[in-house]
C-alpha positions as CSV (number, residue, x, y, z in Angstrom):
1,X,40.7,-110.5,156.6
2,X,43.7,-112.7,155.1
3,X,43.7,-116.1,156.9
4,X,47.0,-115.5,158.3
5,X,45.9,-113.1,160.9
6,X,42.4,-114.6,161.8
7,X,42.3,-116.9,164.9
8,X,42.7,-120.3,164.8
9,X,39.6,-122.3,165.6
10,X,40.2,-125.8,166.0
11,X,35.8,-126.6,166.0
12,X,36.0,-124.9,162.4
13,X,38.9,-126.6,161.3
14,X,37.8,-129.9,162.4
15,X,34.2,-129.9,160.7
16,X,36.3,-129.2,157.6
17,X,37.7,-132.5,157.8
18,X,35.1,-134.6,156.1
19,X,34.7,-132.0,153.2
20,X,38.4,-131.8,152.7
21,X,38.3,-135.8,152.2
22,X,35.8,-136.0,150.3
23,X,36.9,-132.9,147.8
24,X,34.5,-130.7,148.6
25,X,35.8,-127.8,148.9
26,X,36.3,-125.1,147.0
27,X,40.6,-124.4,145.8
28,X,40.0,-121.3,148.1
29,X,38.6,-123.1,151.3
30,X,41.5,-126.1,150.4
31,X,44.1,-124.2,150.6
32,X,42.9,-122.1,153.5
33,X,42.0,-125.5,155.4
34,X,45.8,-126.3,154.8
35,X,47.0,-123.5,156.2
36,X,44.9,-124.2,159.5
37,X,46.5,-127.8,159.2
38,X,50.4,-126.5,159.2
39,X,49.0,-123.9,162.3
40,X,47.7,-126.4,164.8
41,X,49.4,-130.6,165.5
42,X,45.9,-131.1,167.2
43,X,43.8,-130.9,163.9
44,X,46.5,-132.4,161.6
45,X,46.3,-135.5,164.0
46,X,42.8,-135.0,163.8
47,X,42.4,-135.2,159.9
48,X,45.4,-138.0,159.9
49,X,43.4,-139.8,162.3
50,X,39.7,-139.4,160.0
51,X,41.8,-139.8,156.4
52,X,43.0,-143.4,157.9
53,X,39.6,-144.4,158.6
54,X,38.2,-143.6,155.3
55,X,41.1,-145.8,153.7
56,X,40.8,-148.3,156.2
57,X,36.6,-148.3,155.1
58,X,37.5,-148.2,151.1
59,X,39.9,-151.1,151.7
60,X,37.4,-153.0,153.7
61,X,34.1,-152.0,151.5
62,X,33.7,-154.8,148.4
63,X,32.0,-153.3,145.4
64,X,29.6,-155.5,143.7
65,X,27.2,-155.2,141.0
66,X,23.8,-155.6,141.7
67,X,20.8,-157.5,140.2
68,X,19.8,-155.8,137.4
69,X,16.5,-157.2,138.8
70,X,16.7,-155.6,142.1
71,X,17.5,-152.5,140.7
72,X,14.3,-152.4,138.7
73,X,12.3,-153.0,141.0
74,X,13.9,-150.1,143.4
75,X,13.2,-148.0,140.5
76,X,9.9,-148.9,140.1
77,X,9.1,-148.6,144.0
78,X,10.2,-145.2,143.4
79,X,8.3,-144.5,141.0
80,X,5.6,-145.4,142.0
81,X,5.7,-143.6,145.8
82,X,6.7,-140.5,143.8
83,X,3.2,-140.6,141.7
84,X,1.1,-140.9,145.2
């Protein structure tokens, strides 16, 4: 059934959101999510709303490198759970 003449379902739409940030969906599913965006003000507001918050956390996260150190050891913890 083309998209076009399907219902609109706000609850599907909107548990697209995160995916659709996060480019995980498939060019089919992207451009289908689109359409549902154009179709219905309440879930574009509701994806504007989410894609702010993800730039306001990946302006406010700080990216730094971690002890080479630490990271050993994590690995090693790993490791070492994953033999028991």
């Amino acid at each position: 059934m083309d998209s076009s003449n399907k219902m609109h379902d706000c609850s599907d739409v909107i548990s697209k959101v995160s995916l659709a940030l996060d480019g995980e969906l498939s060019d089919h599913e992207a451009r289908e999510f689109l359409v549902e965006l154009k179709r219905c003000s309440f879930c574009l507001d509701q994806y504007q709303i989410e894609q702010s918050f993800k730039e306001f956390l990946c302006n406010k996260i700080q990216r730094r490198e971690s002890n080479p150190g630490l990271a050993n050891q994590i690995r090693m913890k790993i490791a070492q759970i994953s033999i028991e």
